[in-house]
C-alpha positions in Angstrom: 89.4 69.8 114.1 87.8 71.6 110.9 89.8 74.6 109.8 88.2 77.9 109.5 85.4 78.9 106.6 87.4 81.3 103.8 85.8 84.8 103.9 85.7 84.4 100.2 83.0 81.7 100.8 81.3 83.6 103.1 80.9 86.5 100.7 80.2 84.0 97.6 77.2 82.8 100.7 75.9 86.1 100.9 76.3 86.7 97.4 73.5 84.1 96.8 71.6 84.4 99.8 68.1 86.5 99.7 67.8 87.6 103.2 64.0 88.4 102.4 64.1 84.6 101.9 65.6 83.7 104.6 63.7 86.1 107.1 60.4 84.6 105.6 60.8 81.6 106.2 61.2 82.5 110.0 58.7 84.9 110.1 56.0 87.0 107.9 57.2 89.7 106.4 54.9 92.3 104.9 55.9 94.6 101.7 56.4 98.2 102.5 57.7 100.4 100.1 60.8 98.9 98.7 61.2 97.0 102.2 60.0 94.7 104.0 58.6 94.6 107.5 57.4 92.8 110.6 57.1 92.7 114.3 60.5 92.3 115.6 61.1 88.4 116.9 64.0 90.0 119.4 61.8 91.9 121.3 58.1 92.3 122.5 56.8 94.9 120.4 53.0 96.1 119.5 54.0 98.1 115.9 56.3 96.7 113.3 60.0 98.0 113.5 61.7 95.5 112.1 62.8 96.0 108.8 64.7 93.7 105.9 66.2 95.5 102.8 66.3 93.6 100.0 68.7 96.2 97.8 71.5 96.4 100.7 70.9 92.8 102.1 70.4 93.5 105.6 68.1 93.6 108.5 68.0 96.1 111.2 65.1 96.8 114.0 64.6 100.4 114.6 62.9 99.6 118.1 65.8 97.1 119.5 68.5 97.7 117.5 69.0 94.3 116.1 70.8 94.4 112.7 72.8 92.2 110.0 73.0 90.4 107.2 71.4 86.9 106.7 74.0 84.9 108.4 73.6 87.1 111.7 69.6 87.0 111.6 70.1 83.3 111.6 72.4 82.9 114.3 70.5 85.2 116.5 66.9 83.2 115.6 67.8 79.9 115.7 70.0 80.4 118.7 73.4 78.6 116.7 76.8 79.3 116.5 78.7 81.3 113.1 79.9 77.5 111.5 75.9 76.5 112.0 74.5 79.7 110.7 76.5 79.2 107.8 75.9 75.7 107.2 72.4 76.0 107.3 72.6 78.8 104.8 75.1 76.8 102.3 72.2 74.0 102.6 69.9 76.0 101.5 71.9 77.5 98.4 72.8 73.8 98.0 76.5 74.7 98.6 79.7 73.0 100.5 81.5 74.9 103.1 85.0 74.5 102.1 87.7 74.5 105.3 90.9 76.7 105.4 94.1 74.6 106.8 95.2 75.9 110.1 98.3 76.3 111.2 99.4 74.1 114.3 99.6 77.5 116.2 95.9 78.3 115.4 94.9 74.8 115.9 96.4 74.9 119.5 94.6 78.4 120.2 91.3 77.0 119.4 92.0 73.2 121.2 93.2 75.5 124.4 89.7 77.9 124.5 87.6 74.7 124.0 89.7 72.8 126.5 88.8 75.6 129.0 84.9 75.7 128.3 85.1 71.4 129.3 87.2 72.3 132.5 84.5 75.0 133.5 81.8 72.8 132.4 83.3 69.8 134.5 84.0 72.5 137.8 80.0 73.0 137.4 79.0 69.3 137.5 81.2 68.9 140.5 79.7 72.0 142.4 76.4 70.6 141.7 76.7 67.0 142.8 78.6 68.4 145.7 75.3 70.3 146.3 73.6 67.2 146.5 75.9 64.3 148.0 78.8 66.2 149.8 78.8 65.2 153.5 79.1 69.2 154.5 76.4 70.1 152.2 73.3 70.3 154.6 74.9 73.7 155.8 73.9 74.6 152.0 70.9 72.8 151.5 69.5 75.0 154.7 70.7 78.4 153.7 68.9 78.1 150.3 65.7 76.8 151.7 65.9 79.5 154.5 66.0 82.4 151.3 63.3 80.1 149.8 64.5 78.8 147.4 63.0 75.5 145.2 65.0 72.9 143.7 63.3 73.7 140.4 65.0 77.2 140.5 68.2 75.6 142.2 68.5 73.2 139.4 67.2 75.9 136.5 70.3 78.0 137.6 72.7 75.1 138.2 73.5 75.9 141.5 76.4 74.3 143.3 78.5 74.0 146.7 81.9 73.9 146.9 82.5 72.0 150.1 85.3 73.7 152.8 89.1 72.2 151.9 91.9 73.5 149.7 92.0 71.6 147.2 88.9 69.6 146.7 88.0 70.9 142.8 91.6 69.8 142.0 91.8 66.2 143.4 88.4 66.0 141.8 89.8 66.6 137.8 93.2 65.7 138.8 96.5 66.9 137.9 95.9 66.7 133.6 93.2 69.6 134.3 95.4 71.4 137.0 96.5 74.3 134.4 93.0 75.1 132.6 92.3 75.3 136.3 95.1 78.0 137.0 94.1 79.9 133.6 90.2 79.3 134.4 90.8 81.5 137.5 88.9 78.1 139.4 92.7 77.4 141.1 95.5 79.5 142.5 99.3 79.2 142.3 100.9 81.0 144.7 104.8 81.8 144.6 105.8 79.0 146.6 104.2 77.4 143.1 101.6 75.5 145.5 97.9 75.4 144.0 94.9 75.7 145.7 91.2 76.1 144.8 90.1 79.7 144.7 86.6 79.2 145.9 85.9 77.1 149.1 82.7 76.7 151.2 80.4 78.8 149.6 77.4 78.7 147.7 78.3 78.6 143.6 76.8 80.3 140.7 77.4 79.6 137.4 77.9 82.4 134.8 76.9 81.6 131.6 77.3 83.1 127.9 74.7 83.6 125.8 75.2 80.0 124.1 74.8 78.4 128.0 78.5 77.7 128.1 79.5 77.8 131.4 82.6 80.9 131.2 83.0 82.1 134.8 81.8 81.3 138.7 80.2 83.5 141.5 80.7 82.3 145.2 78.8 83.5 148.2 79.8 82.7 151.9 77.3 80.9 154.1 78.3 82.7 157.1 79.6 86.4 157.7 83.4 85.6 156.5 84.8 88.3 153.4 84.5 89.1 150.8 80.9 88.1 150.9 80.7 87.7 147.5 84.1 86.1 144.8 84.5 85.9 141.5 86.2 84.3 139.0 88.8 86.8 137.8 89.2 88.2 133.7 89.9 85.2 131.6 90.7 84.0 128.0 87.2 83.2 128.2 85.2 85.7 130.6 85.1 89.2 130.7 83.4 91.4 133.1 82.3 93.8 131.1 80.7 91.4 128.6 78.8 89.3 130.6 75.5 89.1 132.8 74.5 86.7 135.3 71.2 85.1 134.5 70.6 86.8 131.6 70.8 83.1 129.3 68.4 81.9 131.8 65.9 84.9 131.4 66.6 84.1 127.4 65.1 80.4 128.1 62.3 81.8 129.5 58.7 80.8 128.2 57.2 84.0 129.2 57.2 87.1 127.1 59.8 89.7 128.1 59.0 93.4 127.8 61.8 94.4 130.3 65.0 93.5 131.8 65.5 94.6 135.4 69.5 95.0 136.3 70.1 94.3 139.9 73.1 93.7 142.0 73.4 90.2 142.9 72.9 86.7 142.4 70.5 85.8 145.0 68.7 88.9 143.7 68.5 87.4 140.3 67.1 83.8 141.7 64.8 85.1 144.6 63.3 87.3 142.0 63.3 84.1 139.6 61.9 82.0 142.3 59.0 84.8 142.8 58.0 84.0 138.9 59.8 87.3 138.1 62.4 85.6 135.6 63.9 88.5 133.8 66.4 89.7 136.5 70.2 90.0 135.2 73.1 90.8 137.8 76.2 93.0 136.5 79.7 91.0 137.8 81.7 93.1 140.1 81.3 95.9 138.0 79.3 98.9 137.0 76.5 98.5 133.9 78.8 98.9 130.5 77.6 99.8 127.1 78.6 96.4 125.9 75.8 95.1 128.6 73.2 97.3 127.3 73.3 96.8 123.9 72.9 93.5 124.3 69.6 94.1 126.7 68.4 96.3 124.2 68.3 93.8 121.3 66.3 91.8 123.4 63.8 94.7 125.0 62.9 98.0 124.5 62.7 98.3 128.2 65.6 98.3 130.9 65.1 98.8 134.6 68.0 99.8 136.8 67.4 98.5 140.7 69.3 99.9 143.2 69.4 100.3 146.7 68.7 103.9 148.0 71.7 104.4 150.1 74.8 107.2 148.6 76.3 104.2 147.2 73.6 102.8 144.6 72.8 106.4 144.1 76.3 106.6 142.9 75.5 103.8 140.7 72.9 105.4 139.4 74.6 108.0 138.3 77.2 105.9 136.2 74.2 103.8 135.1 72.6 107.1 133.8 75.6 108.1 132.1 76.3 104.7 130.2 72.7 104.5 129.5 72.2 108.2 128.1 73.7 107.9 124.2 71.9 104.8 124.1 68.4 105.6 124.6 67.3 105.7 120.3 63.7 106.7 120.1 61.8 103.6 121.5 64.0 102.8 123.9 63.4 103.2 127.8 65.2 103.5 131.3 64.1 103.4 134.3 65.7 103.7 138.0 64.2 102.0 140.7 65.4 102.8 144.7 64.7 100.6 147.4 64.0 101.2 151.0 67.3 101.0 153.5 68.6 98.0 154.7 66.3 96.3 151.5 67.2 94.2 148.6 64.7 92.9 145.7 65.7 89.4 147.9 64.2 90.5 150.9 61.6 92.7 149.4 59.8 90.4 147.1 59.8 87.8 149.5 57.9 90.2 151.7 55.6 91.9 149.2 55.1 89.1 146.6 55.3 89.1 143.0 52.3 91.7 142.1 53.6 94.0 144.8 57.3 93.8 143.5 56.0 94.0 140.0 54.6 97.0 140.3 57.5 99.1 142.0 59.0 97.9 138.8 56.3 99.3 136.5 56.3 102.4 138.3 60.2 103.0 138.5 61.4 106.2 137.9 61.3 107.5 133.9 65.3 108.3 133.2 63.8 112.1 132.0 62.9 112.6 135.6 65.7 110.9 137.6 67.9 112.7 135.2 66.2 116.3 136.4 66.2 115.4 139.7 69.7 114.8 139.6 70.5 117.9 138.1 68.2 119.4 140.7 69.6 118.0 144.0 70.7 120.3 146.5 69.4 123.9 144.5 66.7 126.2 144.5 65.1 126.4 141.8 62.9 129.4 142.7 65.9 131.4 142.5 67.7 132.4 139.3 71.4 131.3 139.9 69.6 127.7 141.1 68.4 127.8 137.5 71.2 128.4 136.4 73.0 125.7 138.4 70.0 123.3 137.4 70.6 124.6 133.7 74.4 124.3 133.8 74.2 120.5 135.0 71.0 119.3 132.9 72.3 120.5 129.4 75.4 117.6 129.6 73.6 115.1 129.9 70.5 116.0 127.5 73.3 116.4 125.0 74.4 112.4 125.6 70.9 111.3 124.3 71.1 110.5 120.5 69.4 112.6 117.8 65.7 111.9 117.8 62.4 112.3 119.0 63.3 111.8 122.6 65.9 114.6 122.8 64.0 116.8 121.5 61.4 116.5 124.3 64.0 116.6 126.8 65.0 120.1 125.5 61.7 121.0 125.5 61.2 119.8 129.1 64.5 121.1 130.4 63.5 124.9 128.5 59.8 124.5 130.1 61.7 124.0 134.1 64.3 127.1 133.4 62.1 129.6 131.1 64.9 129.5 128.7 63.8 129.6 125.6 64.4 126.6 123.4 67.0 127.5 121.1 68.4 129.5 123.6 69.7 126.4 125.5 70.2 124.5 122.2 72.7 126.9 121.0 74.1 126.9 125.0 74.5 123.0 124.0 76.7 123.7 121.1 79.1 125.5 123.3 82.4 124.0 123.2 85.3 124.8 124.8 86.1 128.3 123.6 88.4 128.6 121.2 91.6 130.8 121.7 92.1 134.0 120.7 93.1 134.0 116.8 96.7 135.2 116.4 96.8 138.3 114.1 99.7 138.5 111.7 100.6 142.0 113.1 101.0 140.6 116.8 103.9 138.9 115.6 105.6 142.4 115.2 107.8 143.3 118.1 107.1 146.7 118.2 102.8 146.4 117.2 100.7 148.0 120.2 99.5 144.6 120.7 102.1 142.2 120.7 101.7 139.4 122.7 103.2 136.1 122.8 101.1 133.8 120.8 98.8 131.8 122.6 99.4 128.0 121.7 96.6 126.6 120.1 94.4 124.1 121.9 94.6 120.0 121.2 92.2 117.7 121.4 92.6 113.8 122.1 91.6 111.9 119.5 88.3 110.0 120.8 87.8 106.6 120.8 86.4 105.5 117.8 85.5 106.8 114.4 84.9 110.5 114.7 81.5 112.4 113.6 82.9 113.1 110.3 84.2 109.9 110.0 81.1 108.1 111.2 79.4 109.9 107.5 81.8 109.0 105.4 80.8 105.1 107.1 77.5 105.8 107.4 77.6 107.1 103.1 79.8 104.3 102.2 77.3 102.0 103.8 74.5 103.4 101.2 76.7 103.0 98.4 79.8 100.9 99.0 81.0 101.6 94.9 82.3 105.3 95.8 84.9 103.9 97.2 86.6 103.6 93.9 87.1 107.6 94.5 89.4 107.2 97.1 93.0 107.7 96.3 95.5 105.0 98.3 97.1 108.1 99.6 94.0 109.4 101.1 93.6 105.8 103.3 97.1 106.1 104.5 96.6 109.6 105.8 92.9 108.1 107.5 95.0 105.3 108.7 97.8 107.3 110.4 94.9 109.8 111.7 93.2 106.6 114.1 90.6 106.5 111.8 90.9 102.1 111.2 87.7 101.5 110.8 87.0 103.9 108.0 90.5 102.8 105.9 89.6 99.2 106.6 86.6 99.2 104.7 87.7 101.4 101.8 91.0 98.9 101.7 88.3 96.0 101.8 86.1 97.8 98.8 89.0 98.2 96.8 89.8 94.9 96.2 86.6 93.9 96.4 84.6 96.9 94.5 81.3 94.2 94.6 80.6 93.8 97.5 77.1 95.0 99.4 76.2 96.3 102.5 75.9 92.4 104.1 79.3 91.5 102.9 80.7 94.5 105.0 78.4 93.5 108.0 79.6 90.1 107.4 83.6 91.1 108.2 83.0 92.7 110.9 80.2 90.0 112.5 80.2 90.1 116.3 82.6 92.6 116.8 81.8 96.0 118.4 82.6 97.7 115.1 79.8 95.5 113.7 77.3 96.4 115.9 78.3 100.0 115.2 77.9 99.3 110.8 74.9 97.5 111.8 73.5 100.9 113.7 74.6 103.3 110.7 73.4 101.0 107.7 70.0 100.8 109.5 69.6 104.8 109.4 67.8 106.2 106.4 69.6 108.5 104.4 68.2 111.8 103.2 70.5 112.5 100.6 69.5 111.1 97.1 70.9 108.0 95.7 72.4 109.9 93.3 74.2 112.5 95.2 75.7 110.2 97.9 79.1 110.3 95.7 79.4 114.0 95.6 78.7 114.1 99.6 81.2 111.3 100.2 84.0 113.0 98.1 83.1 116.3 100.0 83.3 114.6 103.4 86.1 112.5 102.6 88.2 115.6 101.5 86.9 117.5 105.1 88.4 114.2 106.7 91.9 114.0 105.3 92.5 117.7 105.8 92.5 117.4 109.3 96.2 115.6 109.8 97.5 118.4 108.0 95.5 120.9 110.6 97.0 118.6 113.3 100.6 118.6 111.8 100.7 122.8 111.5 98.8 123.1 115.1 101.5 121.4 116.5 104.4 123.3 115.3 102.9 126.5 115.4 102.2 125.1 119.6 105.6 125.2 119.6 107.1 127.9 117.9 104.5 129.8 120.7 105.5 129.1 123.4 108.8 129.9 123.3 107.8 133.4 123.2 107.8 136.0 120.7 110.8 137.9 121.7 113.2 134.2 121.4 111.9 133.5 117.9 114.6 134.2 115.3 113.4 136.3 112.1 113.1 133.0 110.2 111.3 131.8 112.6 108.9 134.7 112.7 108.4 134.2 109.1 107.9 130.5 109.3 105.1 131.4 112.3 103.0 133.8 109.9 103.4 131.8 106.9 101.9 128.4 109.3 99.0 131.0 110.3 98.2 131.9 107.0 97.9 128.3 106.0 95.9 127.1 108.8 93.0 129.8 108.5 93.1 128.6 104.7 92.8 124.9 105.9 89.9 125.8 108.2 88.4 127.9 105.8 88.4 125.3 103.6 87.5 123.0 105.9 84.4 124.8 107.5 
């Protein structure tokens, strides 16, 4: 098996790649300014928003959110794998892609993954001659046709059976295949260390990834036995929260697709499919993660949440419209549709048609207004404390939606339904929580007329991932990768040690390699969530001038560092606290006033 492709190849690739060029040749591009645009080809769009800059080497849409460097844009259009992409590039440039040696350990890794995809791949044929040639498989064949369903669709989705018996799948392979089928999920060992295969009798789905590699299974009973519904569990190669059912097939498609519509299950997905509505997805077992929609949203501008309108998929809803809130970048929509009780987009399109069905979909609920109503259930808003209620609920989740055009209206809106005025509830937004009491040097005295015990001063969790300030010096660095020569190998130790990786890996990475560019940085980080996140942040336009990005970086960067320290005096000042005043030792008195003094001159500093 070939070895893996050096990064230093890669970045020699990029080096002497144009992704103007490249882009071109794929599609027109039209000079604008020092950039170059054109309709996006990753979504339906009627205005240009896609935009390729030559200077950093990278292409991001401002409508989708697509974004990379050459080697990404090609993957993405040409539907190919990271080792094509780059081959097709090194063709071009009329290079060789060179091969790293493995070691045996990585070459054992990558045999075991592809070992798995075959397994899965070989369950799936199975299922689907079972489908067609199993003795029991009439009981199938029936329940499909009776939820009308065609053997084009059937065969489009690669639907299988897999006939009652325990261990049917596994006689089938045979024993050399018995533990991919353990680490598949598609078999069970019990403690008695018997096997057996997981799903029996029941109607099987295929889950594919976004190459069509079969990763995971969905099983559905034919009669009323539980669960109803089984899936494969977590596996080397399937993750829940990564994956969509259907949502390769809807790629296929022929049709134009201006929306994705998320539904609930499978036979939702098909029987919408099978009503020439083919751009249904299904979540797996679990609610709508980021990771799901910022994949939908590189493909559409538009995604539709369908739910049913009982206190469950209401519920849903409301995680939906939480996951879906600090994604929604100007040009991007949401929507929430609720059907009727006791109906499913199965059962409903097969009873309305595809027009009917179509146009619930058009005319689902805007996110502003399920958001409002939300916020509105169960108070009066003729009365001032149910405005104040309504207020007091709204402003969270208006403060989710990213800067832009969109949140702005949305405060606009939410100040219009209250009568508060707008910066009145934009400075109610900034509220944090309150910050305690500062300690005065002369409450430390025993004897002072207002000597209390110190309160100890509030800590926060660190977040997950980069913070604000953080996500500037990123977002700076991104413009103008050579200020990272400023940095001091102290000053990435202390970002290090803070949780801020992300930030200390890329100035590590820019010092000892001060040449590279934006797309080199993109490149490191390809198809990781980190990526997507530089992708995001080199697409933003900067409003500082080329020329003053150093001075704002070192500015930032010195904010940044100073924080540890904050943390580090915080913390023992917490302590010295709450043991009370009257416990504290003179030294320690002194130590507590001279900490004080130093923090307010770190936050001073720091404000």
């Amino acid at each position: 098996m070939a070895g893996l492709i050096p990064q230093s190849f890669i970045d020699t690739l990029l080096d002497r790649t144009d992704i103007v060029e490249v882009v071109d040749r794929r599609i027109k591009l039209k000079k604008t300014g020092k950039n170059y645009s054109a309709r996006c080809p990753f979504h339906d769009e009627k205005t240009p928003s896609f935009s390729v800059n030559p200077d950093k080497q990278f292409y991001y849409c401002f409508g989708c959110g697509a974004g990379g460097n050459a080697i990404g844009f090609v993957m993405d259009y040409d539907n190919v794998d990271f080792p094509q992409a780059v081959e097709t590039l090194a063709h071009t440039a009329g290079l060789e892609v060179p091969r790293e040696q493995t070691t045996p350990q990585q070459e054992a890794q990558r045999d075991r993954q592809s070992h798995l995809y075959t397994t899965l791949n070989a369950a799936n044929q199975y299922y689907q001659h079972a489908l067609r040639h199993h003795p029991q498989a009439g009981r199938a064949v029936d329940y499909l046709k009776g939820r009308g369903l065609s053997g084009h669709i059937a065969k489009l989705y690669q639907i299988g059976f897999a006939p009652p018996g325990w261990q049917n799948l596994i006689e089938r392979l045979g024993d050399k295949e018995l533990e991919s089928l353990v680490e598949n999920g598609m078999a069970i060992r019990n403690d008695k260390d018997r096997t057996y295969d997981r799903f029996r009798d029941r109607i099987m789905f295929p889950i594919r990834d976004q190459r069509g590699r079969v990763v995971a299974f969905g099983g559905r009973v034919l009669g009323d036995e539980k669960p109803k519904y089984l899936n494969s569990p977590e596996t080397p190669v399937f993750s829940k929260s990564r994956e969509l059912y259907g949502l390769y097939e809807a790629k296929q498609s022929r049709k134009s697709i201006e929306r994705i519509v998320v539904v609930e299950g499978y036979m939702d997905v098909i029987a919408l499919a099978q009503h020439d509505i083919h751009y249904a997805v299904a979540t797996l077992g679990t609610a709508t993660s980021e990771h799901h929609l910022t994949r939908l949203y590189r493909l559409v501008s538009e995604v539709v949440f369908c739910f049913d309108g009982d206190k469950a998929g209401r519920a849903a809803a409301e995680r939906a419209l939480h996951t879906v809130l600090p994604l929604l970048e100007d040009g991007r929509q949401a929507k929430f549709l609720f059907l009727d009780e006791g109906e499913d987009p199965d059962t409903l399109v097969r009873k309305l048609g595809t027009q009917a069905f179509e146009s619930l979909i058009k005319d689902a609920r805007p996110v502003e207004q399920f958001l409002f109503d939300m916020a509105a259930e169960g108070l009066n808003q003729e009365s001032l404390e149910g405005k104040a209620s309504f207020s007091k609920r709204a402003v969270p989740l208006v403060q989710q939606l990213p800067s832009g055009v969109f949140k702005q209206l949305m405060w606009q809106a939410l100040a219009d339904r209250t009568g508060v005025d707008l910066a009145s509830l934009t400075e109610l937004a900034q509220i944090q929580t309150p910050k305690p009491k500062p300690i005065l040097a002369q409450d430390l005295e025993p004897n002072s007329p207002n000597s209390l015990a110190p309160k100890p001063i509030q800590r926060h969790e660190k977040n997950s991932g980069p913070s604000k300030l953080a996500l500037t010096c990123i977002s700076l660095l991104l413009q103008r990768p050579d200020v990272a020569t400023q940095v001091e190998n102290e000053d990435i130790a202390i970002l290090n040690d803070s949780g801020e990786s992300l930030l200390s890996e890329l100035l590590t990475l820019l010092r000892k390699q001060p040449h590279s560019n934006t797309a080199m940085l993109l490149g490191h980080w390809y198809g990781t969530a980190e990526g997507e996140l530089l992708a995001r942040l080199a697409g933003e336009e900067s409003i500082i001038p080329f020329d003053g990005l150093p001075v704002q970086f070192k500015d930032c960067l010195r904010r940044l560092t100073k924080h540890p320290k904050l943390k580090v005096l915080q913390e023992r000042i917490n302590d010295l606290s709450k043991r009370g005043i009257g416990s504290l030792s003179d030294t320690e008195k002194s130590e507590l006033k001279e900490l004080l003094a130093e923090l307010r001159a770190l936050e001073s500093a720091n404000s």
